[in-house]
C-alpha positions in Angstrom: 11.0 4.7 18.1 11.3 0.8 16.4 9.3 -0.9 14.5 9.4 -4.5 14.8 10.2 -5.9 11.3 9.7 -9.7 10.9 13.2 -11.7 10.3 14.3 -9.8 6.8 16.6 -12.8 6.7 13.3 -14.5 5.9 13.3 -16.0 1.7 10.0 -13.9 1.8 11.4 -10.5 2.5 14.3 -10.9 0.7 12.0 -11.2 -2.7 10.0 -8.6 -1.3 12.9 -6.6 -1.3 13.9 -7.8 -4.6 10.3 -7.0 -6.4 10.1 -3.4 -4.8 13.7 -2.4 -6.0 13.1 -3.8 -9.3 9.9 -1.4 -9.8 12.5 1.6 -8.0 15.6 0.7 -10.5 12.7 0.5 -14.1 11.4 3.5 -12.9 14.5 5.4 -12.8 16.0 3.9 -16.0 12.8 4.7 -17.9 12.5 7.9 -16.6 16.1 8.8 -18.2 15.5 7.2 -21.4 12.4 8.9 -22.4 14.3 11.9 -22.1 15.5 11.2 -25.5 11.8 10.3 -26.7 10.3 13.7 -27.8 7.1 11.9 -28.3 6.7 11.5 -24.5 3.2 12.1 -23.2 1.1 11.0 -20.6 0.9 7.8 -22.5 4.7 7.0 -21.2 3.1 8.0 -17.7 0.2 5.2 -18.0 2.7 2.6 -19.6 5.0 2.5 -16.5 2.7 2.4 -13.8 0.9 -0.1 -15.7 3.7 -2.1 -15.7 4.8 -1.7 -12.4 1.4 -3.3 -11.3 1.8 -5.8 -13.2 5.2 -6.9 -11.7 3.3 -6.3 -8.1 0.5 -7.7 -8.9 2.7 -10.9 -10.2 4.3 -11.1 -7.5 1.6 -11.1 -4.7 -0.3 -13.7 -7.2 2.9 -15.9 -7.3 4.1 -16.0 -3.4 0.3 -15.6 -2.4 1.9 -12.5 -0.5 -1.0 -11.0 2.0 1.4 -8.2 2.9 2.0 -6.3 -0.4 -1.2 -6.7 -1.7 -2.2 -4.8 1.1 0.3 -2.1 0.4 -1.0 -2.2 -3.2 -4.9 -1.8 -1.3 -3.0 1.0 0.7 -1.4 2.9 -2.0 -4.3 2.9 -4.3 -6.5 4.5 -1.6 -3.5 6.7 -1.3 -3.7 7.7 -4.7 -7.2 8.7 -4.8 -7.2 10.4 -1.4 -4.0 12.4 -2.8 -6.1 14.1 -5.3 -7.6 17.1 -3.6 -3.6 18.2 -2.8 -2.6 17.8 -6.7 -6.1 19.8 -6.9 -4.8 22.5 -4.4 -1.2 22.9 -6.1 -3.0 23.5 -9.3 -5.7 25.5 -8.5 -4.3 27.6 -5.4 -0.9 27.3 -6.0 -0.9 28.0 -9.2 2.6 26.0 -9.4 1.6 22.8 -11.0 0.4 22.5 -14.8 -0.3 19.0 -15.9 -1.6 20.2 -19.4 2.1 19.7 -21.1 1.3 15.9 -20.7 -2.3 15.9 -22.0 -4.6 12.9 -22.2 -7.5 12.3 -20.3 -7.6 14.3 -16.2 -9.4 13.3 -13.2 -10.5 16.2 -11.8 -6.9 18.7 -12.3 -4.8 15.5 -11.9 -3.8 13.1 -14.9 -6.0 10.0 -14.9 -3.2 8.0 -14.4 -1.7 9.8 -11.1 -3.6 8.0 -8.7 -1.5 5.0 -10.2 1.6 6.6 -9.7 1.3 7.6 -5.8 0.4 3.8 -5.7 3.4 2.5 -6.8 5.2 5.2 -5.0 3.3 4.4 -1.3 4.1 0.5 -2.0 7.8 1.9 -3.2 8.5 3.9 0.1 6.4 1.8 2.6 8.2 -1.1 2.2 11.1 -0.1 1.9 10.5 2.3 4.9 9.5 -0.8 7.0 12.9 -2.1 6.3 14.9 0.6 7.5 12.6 1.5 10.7 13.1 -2.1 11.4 16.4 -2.4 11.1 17.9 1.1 12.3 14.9 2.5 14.1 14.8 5.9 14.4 17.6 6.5 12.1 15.8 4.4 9.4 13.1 6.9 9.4 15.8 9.7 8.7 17.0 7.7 6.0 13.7 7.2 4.4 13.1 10.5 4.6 16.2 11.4 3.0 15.6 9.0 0.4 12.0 10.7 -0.5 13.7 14.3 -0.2 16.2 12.7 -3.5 14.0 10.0 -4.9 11.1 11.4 -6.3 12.2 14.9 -6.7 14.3 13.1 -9.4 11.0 13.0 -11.5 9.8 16.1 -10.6 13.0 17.1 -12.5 12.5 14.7 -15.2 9.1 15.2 -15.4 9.0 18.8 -17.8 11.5 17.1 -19.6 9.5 14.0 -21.0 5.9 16.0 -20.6 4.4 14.7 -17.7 4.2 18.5 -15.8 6.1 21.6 -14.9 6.3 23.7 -12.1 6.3 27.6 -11.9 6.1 30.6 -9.6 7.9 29.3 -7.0 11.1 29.0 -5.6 13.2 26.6 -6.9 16.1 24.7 -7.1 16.6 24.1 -11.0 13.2 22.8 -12.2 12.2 21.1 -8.8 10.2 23.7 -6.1 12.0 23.7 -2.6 8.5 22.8 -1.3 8.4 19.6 -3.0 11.9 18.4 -1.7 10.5 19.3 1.6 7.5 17.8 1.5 8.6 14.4 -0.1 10.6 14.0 3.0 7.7 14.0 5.4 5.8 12.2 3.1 7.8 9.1 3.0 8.1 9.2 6.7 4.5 9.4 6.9 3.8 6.6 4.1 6.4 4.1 6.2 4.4 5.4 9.4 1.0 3.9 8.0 2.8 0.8 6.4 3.3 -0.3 9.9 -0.2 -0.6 10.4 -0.8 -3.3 7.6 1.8 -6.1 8.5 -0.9 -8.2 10.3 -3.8 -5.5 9.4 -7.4 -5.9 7.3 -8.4 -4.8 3.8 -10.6 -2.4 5.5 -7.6 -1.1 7.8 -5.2 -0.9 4.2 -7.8 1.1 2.9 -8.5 3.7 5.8 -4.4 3.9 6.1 -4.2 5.2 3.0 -7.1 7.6 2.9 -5.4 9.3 5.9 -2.0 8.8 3.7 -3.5 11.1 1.1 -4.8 13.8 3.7 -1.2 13.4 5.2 0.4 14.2 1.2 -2.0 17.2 1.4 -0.3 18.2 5.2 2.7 17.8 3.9 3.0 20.0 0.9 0.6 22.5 2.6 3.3 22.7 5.4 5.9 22.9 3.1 4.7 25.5 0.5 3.9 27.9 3.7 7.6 27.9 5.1 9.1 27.8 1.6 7.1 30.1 -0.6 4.0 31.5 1.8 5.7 32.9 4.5 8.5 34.6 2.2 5.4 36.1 0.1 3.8 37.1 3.0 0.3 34.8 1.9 
């Protein structure tokens, strides 16, 4: 399996490249310095994603790019369509609390998570592209590798500056096995859609990334059975 990427030589991709690790390096810098901000809320939550569209947003204003607006069309959808799982870890689960963070919710998720996933599906398809172009097969391993480290990072950071904890499940320090596992197929699936949108429509964006959100949904769901379900006997 290869995708074809366009010539990342190109000035284009290089400050795509350069835009989407930007938002990856403020993210994880801000993430460890609100650890020392006991006054950390949800508000912290809303001020970074707010910021990272605006550097997104910039960008695709400045270089007229067609390609990561779409990712930005596709990761939005994304983040709404992710809702029922966020739902189903709360609510089934019973592993997720988001009420340490406060602020206003959208139906068990923070108002502001749709936001997040969007950032994180431009974050991971992009860069996903890249490395499935580049190394093929292997670039998929990678990105999955990548998701299994990356975002669990704020899953670990996130009890600590009040966005949500995790509970009753098994764990590996404040991070549940099922969400390393399921980050990983997750980010393989996100850089699978991404492919769709290099020469795709608005319409095409958004119906990748309502399929994204079931796929976040598969994901976990998979993952929680073999990590927690199956040992519980649920």
């Amino acid at each position: 399996m290869h995708y074809r990427f366009h010539n990342q030589a190109d000035p284009l991709e290089r400050a795509r490249l350069r835009i989407v690790l930007a938002t990856v390096i403020i993210n994880v810098v801000a993430v460890a310095l609100l650890v020392f901000a006991p006054w950390s809320n949800w508000r912290t939550g809303l001020a970074l994603n707010l910021l990272d569209n605006f550097l997104l947003l910039s960008f695709v204003f400045l270089r007229r790019d067609q390609l990561i607006a779409r990712l930005m069309v596709f990761g939005l959808a994304v983040g709404f369509a992710e809702l029922p799982a966020d739902a189903w870890l709360v609510a089934h689960t019973h592993t997720l609390n988001y009420a340490v963070g406060g602020g206003p919710m959208l139906w068990r998720s923070p108002a502001w998570m749709p936001f997040a996933w969007q950032v994180v599906a431009v974050q991971f398809g992009y860069l996903g592209l890249r490395l499935w172009g580049r190394f093929g097969g292997f670039g998929l391993c990678l990105i999955a590798a990548l998701g299994a480290v990356n975002i669990p990072y704020y899953e670990e950071m996130a009890r600590r500056i009040h966005w949500w904890t995790y509970s009753g499940c098994r764990m590996l320090s404040f991070t549940p096995y099922y969400i390393v596992l399921g980050e990983a197929g997750i980010a393989v699936a996100l850089t699978l859609l991404a492919g769709q949108l290099r020469r795709g429509t608005w319409k095409k964006a958004i119906l990748a990334g309502l399929v994204g959100g079931l796929g976040i949904f598969g994901c976990y769901a998979l993952a929680y059975l073999v990590t927690d379900g199956l040992r519980s006997g649920r």
